[in-house]
C-alpha positions as CSV (number, residue, x, y, z in Angstrom):
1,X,-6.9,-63.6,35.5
2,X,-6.7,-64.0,31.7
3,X,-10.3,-62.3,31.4
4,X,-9.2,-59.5,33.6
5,X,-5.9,-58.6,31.3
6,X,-7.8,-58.8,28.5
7,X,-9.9,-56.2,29.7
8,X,-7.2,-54.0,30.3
9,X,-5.9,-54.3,27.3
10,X,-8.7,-53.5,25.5
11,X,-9.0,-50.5,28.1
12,X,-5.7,-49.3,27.5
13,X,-6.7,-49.8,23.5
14,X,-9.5,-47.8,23.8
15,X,-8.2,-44.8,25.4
16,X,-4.9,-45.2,22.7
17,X,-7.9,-45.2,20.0
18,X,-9.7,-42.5,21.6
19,X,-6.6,-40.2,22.1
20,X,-6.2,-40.9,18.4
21,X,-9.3,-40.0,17.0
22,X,-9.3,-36.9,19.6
23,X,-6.0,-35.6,18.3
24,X,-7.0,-36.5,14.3
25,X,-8.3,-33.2,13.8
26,X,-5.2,-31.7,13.9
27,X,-3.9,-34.0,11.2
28,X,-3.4,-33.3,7.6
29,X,-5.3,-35.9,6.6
30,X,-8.7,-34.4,8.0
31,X,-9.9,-32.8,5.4
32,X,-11.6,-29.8,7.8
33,X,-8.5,-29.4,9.4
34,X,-6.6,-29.1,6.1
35,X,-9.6,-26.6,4.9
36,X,-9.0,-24.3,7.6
37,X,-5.2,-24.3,7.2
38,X,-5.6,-23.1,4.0
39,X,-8.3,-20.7,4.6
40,X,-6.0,-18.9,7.2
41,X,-2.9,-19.0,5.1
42,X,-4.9,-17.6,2.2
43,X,-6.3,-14.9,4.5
44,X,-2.4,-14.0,6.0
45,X,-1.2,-13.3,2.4
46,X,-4.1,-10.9,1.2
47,X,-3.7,-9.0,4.7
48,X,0.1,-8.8,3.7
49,X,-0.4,-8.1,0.1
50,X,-2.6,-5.7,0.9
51,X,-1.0,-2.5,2.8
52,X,-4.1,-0.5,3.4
53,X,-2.0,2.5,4.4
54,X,0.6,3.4,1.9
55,X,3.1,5.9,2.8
56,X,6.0,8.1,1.3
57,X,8.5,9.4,3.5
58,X,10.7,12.2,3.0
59,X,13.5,13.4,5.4
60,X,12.0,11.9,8.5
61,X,8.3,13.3,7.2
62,X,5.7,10.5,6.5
63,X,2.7,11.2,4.3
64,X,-0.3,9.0,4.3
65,X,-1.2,8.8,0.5
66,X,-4.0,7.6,-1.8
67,X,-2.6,5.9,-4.8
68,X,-3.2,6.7,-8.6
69,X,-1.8,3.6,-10.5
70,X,-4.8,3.4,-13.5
71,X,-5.2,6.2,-16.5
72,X,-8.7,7.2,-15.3
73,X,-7.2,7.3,-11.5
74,X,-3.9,9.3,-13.2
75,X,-5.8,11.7,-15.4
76,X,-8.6,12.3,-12.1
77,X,-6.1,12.9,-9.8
78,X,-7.3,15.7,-6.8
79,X,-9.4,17.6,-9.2
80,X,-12.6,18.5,-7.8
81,X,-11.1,18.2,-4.0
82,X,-11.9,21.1,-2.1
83,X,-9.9,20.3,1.1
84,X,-6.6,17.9,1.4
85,X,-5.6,16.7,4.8
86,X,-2.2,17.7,6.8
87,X,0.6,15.3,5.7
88,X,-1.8,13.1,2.9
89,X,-1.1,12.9,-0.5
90,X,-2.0,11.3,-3.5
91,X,1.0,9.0,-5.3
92,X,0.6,8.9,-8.9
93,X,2.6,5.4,-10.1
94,X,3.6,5.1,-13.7
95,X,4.8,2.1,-15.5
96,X,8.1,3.3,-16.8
97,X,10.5,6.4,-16.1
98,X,10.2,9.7,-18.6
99,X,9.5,13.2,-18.5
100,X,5.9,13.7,-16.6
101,X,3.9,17.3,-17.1
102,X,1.4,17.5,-15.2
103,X,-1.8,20.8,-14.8
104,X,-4.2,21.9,-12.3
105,X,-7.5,22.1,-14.5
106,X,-10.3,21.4,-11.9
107,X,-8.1,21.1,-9.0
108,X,-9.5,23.5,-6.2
109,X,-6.0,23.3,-3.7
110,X,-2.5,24.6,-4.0
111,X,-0.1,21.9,-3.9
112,X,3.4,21.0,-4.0
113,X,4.1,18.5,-7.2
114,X,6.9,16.2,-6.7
115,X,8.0,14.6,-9.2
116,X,10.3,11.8,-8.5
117,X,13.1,9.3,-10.7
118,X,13.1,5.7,-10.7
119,X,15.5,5.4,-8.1
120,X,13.1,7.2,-6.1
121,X,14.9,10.6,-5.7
122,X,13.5,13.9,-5.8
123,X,14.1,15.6,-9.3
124,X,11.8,18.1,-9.4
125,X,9.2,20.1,-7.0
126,X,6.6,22.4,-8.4
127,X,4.7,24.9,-6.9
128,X,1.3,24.7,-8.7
129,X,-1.9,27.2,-8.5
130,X,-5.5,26.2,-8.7
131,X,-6.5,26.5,-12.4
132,X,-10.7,26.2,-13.0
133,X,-10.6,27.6,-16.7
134,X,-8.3,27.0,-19.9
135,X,-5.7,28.0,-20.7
136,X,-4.2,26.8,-17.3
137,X,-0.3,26.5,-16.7
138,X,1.7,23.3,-16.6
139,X,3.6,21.8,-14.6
140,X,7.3,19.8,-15.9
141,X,9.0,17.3,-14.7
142,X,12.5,18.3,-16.5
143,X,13.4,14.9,-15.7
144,X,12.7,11.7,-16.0
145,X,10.3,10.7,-13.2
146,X,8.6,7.4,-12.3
147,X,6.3,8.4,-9.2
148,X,4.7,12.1,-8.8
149,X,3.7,13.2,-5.2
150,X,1.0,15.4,-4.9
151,X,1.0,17.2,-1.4
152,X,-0.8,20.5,0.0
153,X,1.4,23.7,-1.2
154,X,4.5,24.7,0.9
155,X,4.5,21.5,2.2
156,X,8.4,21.1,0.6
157,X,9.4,24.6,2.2
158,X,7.7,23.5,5.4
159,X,9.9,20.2,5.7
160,X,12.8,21.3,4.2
161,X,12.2,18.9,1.2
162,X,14.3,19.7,-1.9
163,X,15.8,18.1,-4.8
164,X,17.8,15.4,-5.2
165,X,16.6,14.1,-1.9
166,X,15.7,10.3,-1.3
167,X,12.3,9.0,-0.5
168,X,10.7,5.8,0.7
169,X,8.0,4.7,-1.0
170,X,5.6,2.0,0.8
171,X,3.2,0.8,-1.2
């Protein structure tokens, strides 16, 4: 009788201890398991950090845009572009709030330049021309303007966008 107890015991002991090292993996102190929790949680914050689909939206009208947040990405801008898409846009983004001028030398499309403040309202549009030689107009901002939009021309008048009107910028 004392032998058979013993053996349960040590039955019962070996499916505790088996049950144990079954369910270890999912412990913090397994160092694969720990390894993969941190390889997913870095992996969930660079898909959040990284919105591959900004957006501006203006009265109810969302625009799909490319961003230009460098000086060579800035000063490229759409020149050379010979076609730009229905409701996309390039968003210029500059590091402080002042007075922006911007020209169409090399850019092959009419577009609608909106020029926008800090607080993200609409201070100026323009309605710029093509320009492929010097001298080639410009394009104020008369205000003080932290983001520009660039959008195909008549796209304002289209959408009833004017000025002084609030946007959403998701970057």
């Amino acid at each position: 009788m004392k032998n058979t107890k013993t053996k349960f015991l040590n039955r019962s002991e070996s499916k505790i201890l088996a049950h144990k090292k079954q369910n270890s993996f999912l412990t913090l102190q397994n160092p694969r398991f720990l390894q993969k929790i941190i390889f997913l949680l870095i992996a969930l914050i660079l898909l959040v950090g990284c919105n591959k689909n900004p957006t501006v939206t203006i009265n109810n009208q969302i625009v799909h845009v490319e961003l230009a947040q460098d000086n060579i990405e800035i000063t490229q801008g759409l020149m050379y572009r010979e076609h730009l898409d229905e409701n996309t846009g390039m968003l210029f983004l500059f590091p402080n709030e002042q007075k922006r001028t911007f020209w169409m030398k090399n850019t092959f499309i009419p577009l609608d330049i909106i020029f926008i403040s800090a607080e993200k309202e609409i201070v100026k549009i323009q309605n710029a021309v093509p320009c492929k030689e010097d001298p080639c107009d410009i394009y104020p901002s008369n205000k003080p303007a932290k983001y520009v939009l660039e959008v195909n021309a008549n796209f304002s008048e289209e959408h009833k966008i004017i000025e002084g009107m609030t946007v959403n910028i998701n970057i």
